[in-house]
C-alpha positions as CSV (number, residue, x, y, z in Angstrom):
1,X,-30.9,0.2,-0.3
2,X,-31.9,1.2,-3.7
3,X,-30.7,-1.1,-6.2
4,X,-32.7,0.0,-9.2
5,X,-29.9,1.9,-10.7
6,X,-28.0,0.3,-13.6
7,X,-24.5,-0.7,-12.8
8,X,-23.5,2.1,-15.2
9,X,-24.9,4.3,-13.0
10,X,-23.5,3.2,-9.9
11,X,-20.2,3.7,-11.5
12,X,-20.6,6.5,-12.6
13,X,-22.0,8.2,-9.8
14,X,-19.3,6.9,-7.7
15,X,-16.6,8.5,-9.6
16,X,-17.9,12.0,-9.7
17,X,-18.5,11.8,-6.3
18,X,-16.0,9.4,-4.5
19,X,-12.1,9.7,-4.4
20,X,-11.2,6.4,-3.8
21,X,-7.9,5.0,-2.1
22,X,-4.8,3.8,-3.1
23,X,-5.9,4.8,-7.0
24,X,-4.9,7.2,-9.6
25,X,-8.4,8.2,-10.6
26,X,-7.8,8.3,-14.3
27,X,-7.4,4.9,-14.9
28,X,-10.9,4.2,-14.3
29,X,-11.5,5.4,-17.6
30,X,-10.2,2.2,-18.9
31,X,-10.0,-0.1,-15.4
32,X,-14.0,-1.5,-13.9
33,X,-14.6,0.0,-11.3
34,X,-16.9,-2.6,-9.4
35,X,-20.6,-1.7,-7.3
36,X,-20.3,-4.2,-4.6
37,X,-24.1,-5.2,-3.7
38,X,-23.4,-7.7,-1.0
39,X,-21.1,-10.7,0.1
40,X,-21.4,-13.8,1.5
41,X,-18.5,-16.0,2.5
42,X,-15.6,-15.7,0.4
43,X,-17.3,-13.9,-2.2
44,X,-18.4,-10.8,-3.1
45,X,-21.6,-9.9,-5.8
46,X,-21.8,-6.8,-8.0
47,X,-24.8,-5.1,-8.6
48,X,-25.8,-7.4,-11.8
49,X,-25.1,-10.7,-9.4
50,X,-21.7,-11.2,-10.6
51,X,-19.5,-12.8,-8.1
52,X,-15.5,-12.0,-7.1
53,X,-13.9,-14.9,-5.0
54,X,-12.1,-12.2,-2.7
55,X,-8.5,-13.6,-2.6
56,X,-7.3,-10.4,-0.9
57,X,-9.5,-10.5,1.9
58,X,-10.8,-7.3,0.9
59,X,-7.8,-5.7,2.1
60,X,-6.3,-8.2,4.2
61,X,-9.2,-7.2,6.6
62,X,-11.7,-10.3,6.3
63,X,-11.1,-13.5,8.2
64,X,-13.9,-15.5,8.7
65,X,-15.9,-14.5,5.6
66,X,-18.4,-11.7,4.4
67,X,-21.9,-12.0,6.3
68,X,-20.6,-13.7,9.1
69,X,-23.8,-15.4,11.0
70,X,-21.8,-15.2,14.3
71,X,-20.0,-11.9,14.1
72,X,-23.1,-11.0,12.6
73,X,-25.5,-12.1,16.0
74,X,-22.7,-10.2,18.2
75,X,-23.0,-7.1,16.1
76,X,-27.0,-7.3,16.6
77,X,-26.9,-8.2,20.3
78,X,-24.6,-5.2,20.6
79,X,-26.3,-2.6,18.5
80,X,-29.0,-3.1,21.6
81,X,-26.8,-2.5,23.9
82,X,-24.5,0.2,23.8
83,X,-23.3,1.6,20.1
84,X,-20.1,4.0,21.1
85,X,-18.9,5.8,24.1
86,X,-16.2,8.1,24.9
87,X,-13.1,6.1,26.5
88,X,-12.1,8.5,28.3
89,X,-13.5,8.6,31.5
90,X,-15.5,6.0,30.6
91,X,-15.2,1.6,29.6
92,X,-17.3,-0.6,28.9
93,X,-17.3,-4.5,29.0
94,X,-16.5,-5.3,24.9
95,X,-13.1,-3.2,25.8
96,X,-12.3,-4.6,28.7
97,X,-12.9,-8.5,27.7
98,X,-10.9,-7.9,24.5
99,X,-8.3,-6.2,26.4
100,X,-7.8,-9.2,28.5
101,X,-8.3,-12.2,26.0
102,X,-5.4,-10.3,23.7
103,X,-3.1,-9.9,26.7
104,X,-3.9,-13.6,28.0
105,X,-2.8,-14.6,24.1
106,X,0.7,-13.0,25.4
107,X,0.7,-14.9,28.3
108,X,0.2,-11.3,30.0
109,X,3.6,-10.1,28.8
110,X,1.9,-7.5,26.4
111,X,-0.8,-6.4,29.4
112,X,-2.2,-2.8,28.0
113,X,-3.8,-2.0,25.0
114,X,-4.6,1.2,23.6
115,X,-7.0,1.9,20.8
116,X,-7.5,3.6,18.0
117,X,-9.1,2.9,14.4
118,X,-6.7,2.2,11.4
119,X,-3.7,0.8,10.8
120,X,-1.4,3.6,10.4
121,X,-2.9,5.3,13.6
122,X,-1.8,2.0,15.6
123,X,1.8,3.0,14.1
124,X,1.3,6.4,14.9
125,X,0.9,5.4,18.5
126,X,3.6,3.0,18.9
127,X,6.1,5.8,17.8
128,X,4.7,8.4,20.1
129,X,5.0,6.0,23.3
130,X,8.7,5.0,22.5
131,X,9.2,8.7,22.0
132,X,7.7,9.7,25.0
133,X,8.5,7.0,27.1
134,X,12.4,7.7,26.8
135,X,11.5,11.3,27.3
136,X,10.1,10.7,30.6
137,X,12.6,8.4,31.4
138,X,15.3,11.3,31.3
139,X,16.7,10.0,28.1
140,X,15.9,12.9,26.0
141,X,18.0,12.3,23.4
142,X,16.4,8.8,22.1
143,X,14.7,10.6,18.9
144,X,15.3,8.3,16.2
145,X,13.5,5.4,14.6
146,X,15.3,2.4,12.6
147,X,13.2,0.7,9.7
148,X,13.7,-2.1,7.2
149,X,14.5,-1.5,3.5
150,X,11.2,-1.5,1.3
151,X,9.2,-0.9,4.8
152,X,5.2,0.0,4.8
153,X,3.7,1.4,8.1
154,X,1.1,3.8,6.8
155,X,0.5,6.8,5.3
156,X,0.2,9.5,8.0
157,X,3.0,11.4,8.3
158,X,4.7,9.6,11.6
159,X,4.5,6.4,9.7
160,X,5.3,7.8,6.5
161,X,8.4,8.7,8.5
162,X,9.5,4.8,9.1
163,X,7.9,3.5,5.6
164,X,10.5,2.8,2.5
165,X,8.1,3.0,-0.7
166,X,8.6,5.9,-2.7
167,X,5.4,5.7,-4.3
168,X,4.0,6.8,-1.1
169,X,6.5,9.1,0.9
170,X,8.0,10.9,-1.9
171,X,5.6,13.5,-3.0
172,X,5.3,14.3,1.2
173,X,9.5,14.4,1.6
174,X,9.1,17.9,2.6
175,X,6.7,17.6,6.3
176,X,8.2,14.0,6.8
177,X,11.0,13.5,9.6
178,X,13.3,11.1,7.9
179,X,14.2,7.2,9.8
180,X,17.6,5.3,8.9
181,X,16.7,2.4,6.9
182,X,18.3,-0.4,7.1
183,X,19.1,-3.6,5.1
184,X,15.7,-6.3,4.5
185,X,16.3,-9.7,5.4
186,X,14.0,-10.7,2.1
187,X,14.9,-14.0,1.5
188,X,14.7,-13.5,-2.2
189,X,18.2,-11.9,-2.3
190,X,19.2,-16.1,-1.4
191,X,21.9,-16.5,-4.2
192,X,22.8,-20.1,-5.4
193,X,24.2,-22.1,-2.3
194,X,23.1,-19.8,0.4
195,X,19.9,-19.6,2.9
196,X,17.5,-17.2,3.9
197,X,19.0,-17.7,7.9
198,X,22.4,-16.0,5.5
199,X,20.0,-13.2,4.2
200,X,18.8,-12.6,7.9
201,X,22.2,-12.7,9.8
202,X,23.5,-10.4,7.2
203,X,20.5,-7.7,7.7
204,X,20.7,-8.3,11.4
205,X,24.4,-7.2,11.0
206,X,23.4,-4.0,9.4
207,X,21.0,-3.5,11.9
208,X,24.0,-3.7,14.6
209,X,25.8,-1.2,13.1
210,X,23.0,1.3,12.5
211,X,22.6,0.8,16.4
212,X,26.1,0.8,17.3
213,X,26.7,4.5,15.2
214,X,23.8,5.7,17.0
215,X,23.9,4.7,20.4
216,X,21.9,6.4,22.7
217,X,19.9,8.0,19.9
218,X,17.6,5.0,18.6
219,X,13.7,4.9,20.2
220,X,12.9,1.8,18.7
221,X,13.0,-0.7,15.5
222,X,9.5,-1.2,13.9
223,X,9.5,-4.1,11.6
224,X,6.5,-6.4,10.0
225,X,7.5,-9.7,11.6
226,X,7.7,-12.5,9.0
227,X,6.1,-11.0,5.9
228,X,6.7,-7.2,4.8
229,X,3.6,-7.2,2.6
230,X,3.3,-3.8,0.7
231,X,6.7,-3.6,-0.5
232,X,6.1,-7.2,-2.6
233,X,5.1,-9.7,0.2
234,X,9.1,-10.3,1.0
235,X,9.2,-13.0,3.1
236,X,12.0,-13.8,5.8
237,X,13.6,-16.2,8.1
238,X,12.2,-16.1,11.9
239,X,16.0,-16.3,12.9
240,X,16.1,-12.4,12.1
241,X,13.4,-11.6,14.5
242,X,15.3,-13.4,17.5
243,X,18.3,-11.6,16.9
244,X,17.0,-8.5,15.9
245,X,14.9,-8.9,19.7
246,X,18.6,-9.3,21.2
247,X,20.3,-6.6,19.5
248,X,17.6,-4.1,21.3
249,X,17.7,-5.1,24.5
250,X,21.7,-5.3,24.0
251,X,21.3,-1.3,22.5
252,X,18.5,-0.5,25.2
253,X,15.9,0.4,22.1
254,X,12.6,-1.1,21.7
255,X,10.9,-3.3,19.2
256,X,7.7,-2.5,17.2
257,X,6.2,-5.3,15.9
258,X,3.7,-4.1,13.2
259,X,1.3,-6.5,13.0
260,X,-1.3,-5.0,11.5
261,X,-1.2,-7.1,8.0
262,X,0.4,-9.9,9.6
263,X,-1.2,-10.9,13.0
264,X,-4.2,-12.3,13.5
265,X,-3.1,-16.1,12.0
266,X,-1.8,-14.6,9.0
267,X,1.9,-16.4,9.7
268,X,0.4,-19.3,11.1
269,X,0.6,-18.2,14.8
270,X,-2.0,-16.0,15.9
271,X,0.8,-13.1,16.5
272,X,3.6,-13.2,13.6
273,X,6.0,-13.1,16.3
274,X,5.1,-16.1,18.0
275,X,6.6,-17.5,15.1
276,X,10.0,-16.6,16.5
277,X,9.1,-17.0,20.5
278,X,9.9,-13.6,21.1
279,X,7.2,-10.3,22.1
280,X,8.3,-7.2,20.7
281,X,8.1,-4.2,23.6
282,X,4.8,-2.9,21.1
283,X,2.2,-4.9,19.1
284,X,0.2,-3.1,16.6
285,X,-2.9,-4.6,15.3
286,X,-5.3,-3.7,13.0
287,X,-7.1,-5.1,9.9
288,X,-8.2,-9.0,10.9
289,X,-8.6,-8.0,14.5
290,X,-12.5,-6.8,14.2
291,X,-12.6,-9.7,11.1
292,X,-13.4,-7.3,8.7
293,X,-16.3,-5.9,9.6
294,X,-15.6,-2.7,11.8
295,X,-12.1,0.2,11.7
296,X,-10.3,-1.2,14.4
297,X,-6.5,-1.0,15.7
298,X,-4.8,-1.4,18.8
299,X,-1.4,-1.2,20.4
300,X,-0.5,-3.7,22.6
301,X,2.7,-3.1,25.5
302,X,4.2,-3.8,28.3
303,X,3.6,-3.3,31.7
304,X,7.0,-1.7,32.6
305,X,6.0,1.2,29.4
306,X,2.7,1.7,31.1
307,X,4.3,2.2,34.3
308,X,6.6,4.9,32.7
309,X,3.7,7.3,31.7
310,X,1.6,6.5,35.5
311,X,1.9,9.5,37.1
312,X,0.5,12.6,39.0
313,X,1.7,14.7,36.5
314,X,-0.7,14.8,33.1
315,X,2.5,15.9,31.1
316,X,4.0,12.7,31.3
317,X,0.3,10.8,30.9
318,X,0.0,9.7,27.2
319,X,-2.7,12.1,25.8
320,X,-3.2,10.4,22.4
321,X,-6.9,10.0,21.3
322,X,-9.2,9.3,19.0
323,X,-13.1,9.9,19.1
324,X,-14.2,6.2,18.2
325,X,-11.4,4.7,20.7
326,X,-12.4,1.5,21.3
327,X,-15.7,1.2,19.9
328,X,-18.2,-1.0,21.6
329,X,-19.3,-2.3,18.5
330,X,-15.5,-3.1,16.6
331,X,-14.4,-4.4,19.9
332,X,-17.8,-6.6,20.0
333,X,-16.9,-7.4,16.4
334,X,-13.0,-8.7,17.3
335,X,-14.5,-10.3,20.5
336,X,-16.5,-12.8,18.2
337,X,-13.4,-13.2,15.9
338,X,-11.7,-14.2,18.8
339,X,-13.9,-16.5,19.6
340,X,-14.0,-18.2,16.1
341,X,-10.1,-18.7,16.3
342,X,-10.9,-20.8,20.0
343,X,-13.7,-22.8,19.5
344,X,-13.4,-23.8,15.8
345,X,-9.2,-24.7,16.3
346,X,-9.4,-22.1,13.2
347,X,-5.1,-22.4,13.6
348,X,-5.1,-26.1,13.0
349,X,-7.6,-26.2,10.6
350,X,-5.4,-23.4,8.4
351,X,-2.1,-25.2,8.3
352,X,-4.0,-28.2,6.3
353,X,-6.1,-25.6,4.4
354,X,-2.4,-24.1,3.7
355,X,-1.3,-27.5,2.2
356,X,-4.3,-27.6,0.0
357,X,-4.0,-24.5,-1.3
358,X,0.2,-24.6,-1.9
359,X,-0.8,-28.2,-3.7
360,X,-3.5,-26.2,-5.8
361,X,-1.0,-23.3,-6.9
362,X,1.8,-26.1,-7.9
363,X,1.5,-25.6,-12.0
364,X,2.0,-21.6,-11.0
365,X,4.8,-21.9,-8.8
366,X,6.7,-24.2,-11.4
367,X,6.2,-21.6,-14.3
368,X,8.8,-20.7,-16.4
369,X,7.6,-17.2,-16.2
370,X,8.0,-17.1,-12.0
371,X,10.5,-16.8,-9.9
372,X,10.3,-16.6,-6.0
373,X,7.3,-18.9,-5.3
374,X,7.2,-18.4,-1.7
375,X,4.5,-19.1,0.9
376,X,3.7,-18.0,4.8
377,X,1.0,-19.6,6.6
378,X,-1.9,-18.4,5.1
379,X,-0.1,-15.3,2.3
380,X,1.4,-17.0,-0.8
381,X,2.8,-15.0,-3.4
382,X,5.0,-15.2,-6.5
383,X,7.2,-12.4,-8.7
384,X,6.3,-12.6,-12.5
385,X,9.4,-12.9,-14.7
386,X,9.8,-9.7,-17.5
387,X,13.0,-9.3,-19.7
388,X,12.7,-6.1,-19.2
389,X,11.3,-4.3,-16.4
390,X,10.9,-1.4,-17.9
391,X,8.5,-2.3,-21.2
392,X,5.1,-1.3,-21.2
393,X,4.1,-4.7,-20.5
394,X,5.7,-5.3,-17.1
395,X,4.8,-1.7,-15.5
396,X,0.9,-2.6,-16.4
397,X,1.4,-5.8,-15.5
398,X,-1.0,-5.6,-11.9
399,X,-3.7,-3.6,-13.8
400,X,-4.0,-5.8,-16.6
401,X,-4.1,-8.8,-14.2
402,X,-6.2,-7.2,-12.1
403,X,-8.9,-6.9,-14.8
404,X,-8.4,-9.9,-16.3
405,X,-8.9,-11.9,-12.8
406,X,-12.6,-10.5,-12.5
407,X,-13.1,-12.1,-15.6
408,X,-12.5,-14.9,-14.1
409,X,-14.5,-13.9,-11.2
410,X,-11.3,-13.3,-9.1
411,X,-10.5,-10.3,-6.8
412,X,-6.5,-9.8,-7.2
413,X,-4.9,-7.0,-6.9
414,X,-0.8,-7.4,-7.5
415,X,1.7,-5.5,-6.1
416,X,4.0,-4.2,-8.9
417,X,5.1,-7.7,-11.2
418,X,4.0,-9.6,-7.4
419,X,0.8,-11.4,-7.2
420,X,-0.1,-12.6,-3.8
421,X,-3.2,-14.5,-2.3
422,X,-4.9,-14.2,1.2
423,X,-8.2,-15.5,1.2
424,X,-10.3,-15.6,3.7
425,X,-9.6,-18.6,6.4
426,X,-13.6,-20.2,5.4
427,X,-12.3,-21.0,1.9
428,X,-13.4,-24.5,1.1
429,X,-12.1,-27.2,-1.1
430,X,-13.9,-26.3,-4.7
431,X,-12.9,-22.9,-4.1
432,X,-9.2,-23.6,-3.5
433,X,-9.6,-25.2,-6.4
434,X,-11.0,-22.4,-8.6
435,X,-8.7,-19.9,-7.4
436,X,-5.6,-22.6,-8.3
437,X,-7.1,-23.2,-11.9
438,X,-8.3,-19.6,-12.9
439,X,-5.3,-18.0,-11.4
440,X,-3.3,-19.7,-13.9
441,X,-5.5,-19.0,-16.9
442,X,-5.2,-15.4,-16.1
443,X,-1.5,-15.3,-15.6
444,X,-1.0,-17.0,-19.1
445,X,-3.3,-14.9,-20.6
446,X,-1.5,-12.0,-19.2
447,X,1.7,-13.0,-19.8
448,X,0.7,-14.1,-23.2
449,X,0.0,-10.3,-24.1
450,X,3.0,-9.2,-22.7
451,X,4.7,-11.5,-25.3
């Protein structure tokens, strides 16, 4: 890799060349853009050895740290082995032993996995088999999909379809095929003397009577279990999942659990739904599966779906693909993830890393500038308190704390006035305690300008 250039140069370089994601490219002319060199563990290191403790998990994508030494050793044996091959027609032993170790994780109730790459392909999937699945079932008219206020599934257009955040779906209104949304049980809407079990009986209700006026039409619910993370990290009670489980097999519609942010341990159970003790009829996951290394997603489902496409007839076969499905090398990749969770008791160890870092965040959580402290297994997050939402101050708020963290040598990227943390599960003590004490100097200091 030639590292000669100057950082300058990098950058520049980059945005002539590179549109990147989730960015409106102008504001680079005043917002760093950063020339990652390398990473190791929880941090990353520019290209003038700067380092960025990645409290976002680059994405939400890295578990176990960047420069993994074990994923690292799978990746290498594999590279030897076999790189890629065309599913179809085809396995190979990193598919089939990841197929089997995430359906043993379901105690076999989620038994078939099918693969693609991203996140919002995973979704894309899910939709498509409910879809299709009623269809060959006789039950033509089952076209419609429920979602949850302030939803995020992706940005293809099927998941566009079933996601709730006008930032993304509006300027695409035209080509998109429009779901009924349906109250959030966001626990934030709690008013003095209520609980968030009252927010989540409440959405369930509305749920119940989005199903009852459109009996017979409904496919499925998809809903991120626990945490709906794009819209603001709104957080609910598990008693919504339970009875939002019961309403669709009362209604005879199935449940999509998107997992894809929110699986992996992310909850504090390796699937979000486990959380509840209920399995959704389709599992997507994505993101922490390959543990950040490799694009990787999955749907996971049941045998009595699988057994409604098996048939001599390739019409009613589910003809989805992808060229990379299931990738010998991301499957190798989530295999060794995997394997971290078993033999290190990685669960255990994150619900007293979770106490730590809850203890560290304490002098933000009791601000008198936040509101809705609020924590999830391993996601914390916390709104920022504006007069007025609509000042200059409060709609910059995430790019201005944004830059100010990598002064601090931070990677944190708010949502709107919500900043969040989800660090990598290999965060140790001293750097719990960084991210406590320099997230609060930069919330100050950006709440201080906004003053």
């Amino acid at each position: 890799m030639n590292t000669s250039a100057s950082t300058s140069d990098w950058v520049k370089r980059s945005l002539q060349s590179v549109w990147h994601p989730c960015t409106q490219m102008q504001h680079h002319e005043t917002m760093p853009l950063i020339p990652v060199s390398h990473g190791r563990g929880a941090w990353l290191v520019d290209m003038e050895g700067k380092r960025y403790l990645d409290g976002i998990s680059s994405w939400w994508v890295n578990l176990f740290g960047h420069a993994n030494p074990r994923i690292n050793a799978a990746l290498k044996d594999q590279l030897d082995q076999l790189e890629h091959a065309m599913l179809a027609g085809f396995t190979h032993e990193p598919v089939i032993r990841l197929s089997e170790k995430l359906s043993a994780l379901t105690g076999g109730v989620l038994g078939h996995c099918f693969y693609a790459s991203d996140g919002a392909s995973a979704t894309e999937i899910a939709l498509k088999m409910s879809f299709h699945f009623w269809r060959n079932q006789g039950q033509t008219e089952k076209q419609e999909f429920i979602c949850l206020k302030g939803s995020y599934h992706g940005e293809t257009i099927g998941a566009l379809a079933v996601t709730d955040v006008a930032l993304f779906r509006d300027a695409y209104g035209p080509m998109i095929r429009n779901a009924h949304v349906v109250a959030s049980p966001d626990a934030r809407q709690v008013k003095e003397g209520g609980t968030a079990i009252d927010i989540a009986r409440r959405a369930a209700a509305d749920m119940e009577r989005c199903l009852q006026e459109r009996a017979g039409k409904i496919a499925a619910v998809i809903l991120e279990p626990l945490v709906q993370c794009a819209t603001g990290f709104a957080m609910h009670d598990s008693e919504y999942l339970r009875l939002v489980r019961a309403l669709c097999d009362q209604y005879q519609v199935h449940l999509i659990g998107d997992e894809i942010a929110v699986g992996c341990g992310r909850t504090g159970t390796f699937f979000a739904c486990e959380n509840a003790q209920i399995w959704p009829d389709f599992v997507c996951l994505s993101k922490g599966i390959s543990g950040g290394y490799l694009p990787l997603s999955l749907v996971m489902t049941r045998e009595a779906i699988y057994q409604g496409f098996y048939d001599s007839d390739v019409r009613r076969g589910f003809l989805h693909s992808h060229s990379y499905t299931g990738n010998p090398l991301a499957c190798r990749a989530a295999l060794a993830t995997l394997e971290i969770f078993e033999t290190d008791d990685v669960l255990a160890q994150n619900r007293v890393k979770a106490a730590s870092i809850t203890e560290a965040l304490q002098p933000l959580a009791q601000h008198h500038q936040v509101k809705h402290f609020r924590q999830q297994g391993m996601m914390w997050a916390f709104d920022a308190v504006f007069d007025d939402a609509n000042t200059p101050a409060a709609k910059t708020f995430s790019r201005r704390f944004f830059t100010q963290a990598l002064q601090e040598e931070l990677l944190l990227r708010p949502i709107g006035n919500t900043v969040y943390l989800m660090p990598p599960y290999i965060v140790n003590q001293e750097e719990i305690s960084i991210v406590g004490e320099r997230m609060l100097k930069v919330f100050n200091q950006v709440m201080g300008e906004a003053a």
